[in-house]
Residue, then its C-alpha position, 0 to 999 in steps of 0.5 A: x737712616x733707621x726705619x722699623x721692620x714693619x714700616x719696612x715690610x709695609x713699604x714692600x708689600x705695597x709698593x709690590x701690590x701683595x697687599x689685601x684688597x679691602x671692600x672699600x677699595x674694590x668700591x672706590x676702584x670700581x668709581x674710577x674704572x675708566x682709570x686707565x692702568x699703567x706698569x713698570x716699564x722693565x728697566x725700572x722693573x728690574x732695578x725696582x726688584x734689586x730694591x726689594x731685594x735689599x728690604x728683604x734684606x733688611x739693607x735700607x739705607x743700600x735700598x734707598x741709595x739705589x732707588x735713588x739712583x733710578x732715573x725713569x724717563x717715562x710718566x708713570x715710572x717717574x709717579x711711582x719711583x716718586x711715591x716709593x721714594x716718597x714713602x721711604x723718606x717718610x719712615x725716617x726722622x727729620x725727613x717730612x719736608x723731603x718726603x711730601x716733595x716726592x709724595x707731592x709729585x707722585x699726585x700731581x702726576x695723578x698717573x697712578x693706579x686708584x689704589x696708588x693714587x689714594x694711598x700717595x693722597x692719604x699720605x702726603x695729607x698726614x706728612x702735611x699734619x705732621x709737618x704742619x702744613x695745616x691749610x696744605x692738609x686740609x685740602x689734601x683730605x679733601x681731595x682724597x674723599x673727592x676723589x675715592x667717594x669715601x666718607x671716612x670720620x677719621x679723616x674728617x677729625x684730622x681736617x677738625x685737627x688741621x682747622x684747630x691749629x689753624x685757629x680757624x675753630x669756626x671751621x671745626x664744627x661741620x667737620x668734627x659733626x660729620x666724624x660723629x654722624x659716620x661713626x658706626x661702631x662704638x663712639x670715640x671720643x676724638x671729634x667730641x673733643x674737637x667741637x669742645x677744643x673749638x667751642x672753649x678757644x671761642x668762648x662759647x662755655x654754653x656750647x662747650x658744656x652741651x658737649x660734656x654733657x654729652x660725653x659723660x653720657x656716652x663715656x661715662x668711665x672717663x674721669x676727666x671728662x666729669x671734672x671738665x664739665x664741672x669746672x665749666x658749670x663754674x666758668x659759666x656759674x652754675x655752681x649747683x650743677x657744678x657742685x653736683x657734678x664733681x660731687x659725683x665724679x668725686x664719690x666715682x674716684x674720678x677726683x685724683x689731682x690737687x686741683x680737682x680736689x681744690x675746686x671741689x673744695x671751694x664749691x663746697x664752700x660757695x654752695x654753704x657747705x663748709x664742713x665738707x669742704x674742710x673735711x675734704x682738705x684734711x683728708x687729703x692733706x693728710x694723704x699727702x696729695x695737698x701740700x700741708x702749708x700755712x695757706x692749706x692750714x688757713x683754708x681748713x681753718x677757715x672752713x672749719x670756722x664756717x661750719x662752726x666747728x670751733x674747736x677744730x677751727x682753733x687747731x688749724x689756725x693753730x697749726x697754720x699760724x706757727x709756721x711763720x708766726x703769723x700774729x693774725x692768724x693767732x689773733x683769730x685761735x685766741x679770740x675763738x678759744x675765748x669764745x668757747x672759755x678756753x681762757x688759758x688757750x686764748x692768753x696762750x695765743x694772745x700773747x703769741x699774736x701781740x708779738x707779731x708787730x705786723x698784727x693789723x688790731x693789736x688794741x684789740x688783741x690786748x683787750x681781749x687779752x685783759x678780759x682773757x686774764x679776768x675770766x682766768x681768774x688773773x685780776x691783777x694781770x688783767x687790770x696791769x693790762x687794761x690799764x695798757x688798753x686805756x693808752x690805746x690809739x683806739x678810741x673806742x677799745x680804749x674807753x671800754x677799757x676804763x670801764x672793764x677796769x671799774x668792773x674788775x676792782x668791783x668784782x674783785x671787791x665782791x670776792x674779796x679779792x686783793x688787787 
């Protein structure tokens, strides 16, 4: 068995009563004064001493054998060999379940000096935790309050802990409120997230964001506390306030995960804002953060689009369409590069997104294919390709192509033009 020197040291210095006396202990000593005190009787006092020896020693496993060997006979012996036994077992992997029997009997005895007694308490109640014997450590707790007149807020976030994993997160309010109202010094954060953990697992988001809210005021600097009060501003659809605080938890440096960035994307987008959103993605697309794939490409596209920023729109579904020669998106670069008069861009991307037999609108594409090759100047191009228009199972695109091809022979006329 391996212990750490300082549990060892710790162990000792307890067992042996050579540990400070605290404030609090005076006090809790002094509401249990008609406690009467025992001592060792010699036998055991003089085999417990060999013991000590060892630790010195740092001999341990030899410790724990002779103590082991120790078989008192007498109340209080059997109560303290049992919490020092208790206590060693405690220090050693894989031994909780061990250790919480001797600890166990340690306090049934309830024999103990009151500094002995609360330390055996306190202890078998975190072996519990640790062994999650939640409801067992719940009471254990209680029990140490009852019985020391403390009110310690550490203890009251270990009995919220308990309750959590209980899923009892009724239960974890009054305790987790209690730690609050008894922290004196600075805040910690450990019971606010208790009450946030209990009121998210109950569906409560309006409870769960009263306590953010509190939390960013009181620990301003922590950065994920800001993206979860954001994300639950959506959840609960205050998608206003939840743009405005991830918008400031995004300016702070807060913002650093793929996902954070992505929802602060789309809120961008829901609130009418799509040129930051689009400006957002590719700046930390081309940081590396977010993954430069067709759906990222599309995204920025798409946003680029909204905020009418067409020739940049062009380029990224440009770029998103070529990785799996996606004929839809080259449909969408082809019909807004002719939108903007770039006819060679448009038959360029036309072409690519009729090659793609998956294409959802190929009528279509054609016929904005055909007028491509008109405005480019391409009369006989643009006819021979109208005149495919005109076979089209569209009935509509179809009768508009027979009446483009009359348009372009008479343009051509005009111009002079043979066609």
């Amino acid at each position: 068995m391996k212990y750490s020197t300082k549990f060892a040291a710790l162990l000792l210095t307890s067992a042996i009563g050579l540990s400070s006396v605290s404030t609090d202990a005076l006090a809790f000593a002094k509401d249990n004064s008609d406690r009467k005190t025992y001592t060792l009787s010699e036998r055991v006092g003089k085999k417990v001493t060999k013991v000590y020896d060892l630790y010195a020693a740092e001999q341990i496993d030899e410790a724990l054998v002779m103590a082991l060997e120790i078989k008192p006979k007498k109340p209080y012996d059997k109560a303290y060999i049992a919490k020092f036994l208790g206590s060693m077992y405690a220090g050693m992997k894989g031994k909780g379940l061990e250790a919480i029997k001797y600890i166990q009997a340690a306090v049934d005895a309830d024999i103990l000096s009151a500094n002995e007694h609360a330390s055996a308490i306190r202890t078998l109640a975190d072996l519990q935790v640790q062994e999650k014997q939640f409801e067992d450590a719940v009471k254990s707790y209680k029990l140490w309050m009852e019985f020391t007149g403390k009110q310690d807020p550490k203890v009251y976030v270990r009995i919220g802990v308990a309750y959590m994993e209980l899923k009892q997160y009724q239960n974890v309010i009054a305790p987790a409120d209690k730690a609050i109202a008894l922290q004196t010094e600075k805040p910690e954060d450990s019971p606010y997230r208790l009450k946030l953990g209990a009121y998210y697992e109950s569906k409560q988001p309006k409870k769960a964001i009263g306590v953010l809210e509190i939390m960013v005021g009181l620990f301003p600097t922590e950065a994920k506390y800001w993206a979860q009060l954001g994300q639950f501003y959506m959840l609960d659809e205050q998608y206003k306030k939840a743009l405005e605080t991830m918008h400031i938890a995004y300016i702070n440096g807060y913002l650093t995960t793929k996902s954070q960035i992505l929802v602060l994307a789309q809120l961008y987008t829901n609130n009418m804002i799509p040129y930051r959103a689009a400006a957002l993605l590719d700046k930390h697309m081309k940081a590396g953060l977010i993954e430069r794939d067709e759906r990222m490409l599309k995204l920025i596209a798409s946003s680029w689009h909204q905020a009418k920023e067409l020739k940049k729109a062009i380029k990224f579904y440009g770029e998103a369409a070529a990785i799996e020669n996606n004929g839809e998106l080259y449909y969408k670069q082809g019909t807004l590069a002719f939108e903007l008069e770039k006819h060679r861009d448009a038959i360029k991307a036309l072409k690519l997104a009729l090659s793609d037999d998956k294409l959802r609108k190929p009528d279509n594409a054609m016929f904005t294919l055909a007028q491509a090759y008109f405005y480019n100047g391409q009369y006989k191009t643009a006819i021979k390709t109208m005149r495919t228009v005109q076979k089209a199972k569209t009935k509509s695109v179809a009768k508009n192509a027979g009446v483009w091809i009359k348009y372009i022979k008479d343009t051509a006329k005009r111009r002079n033009i043979a066609i």
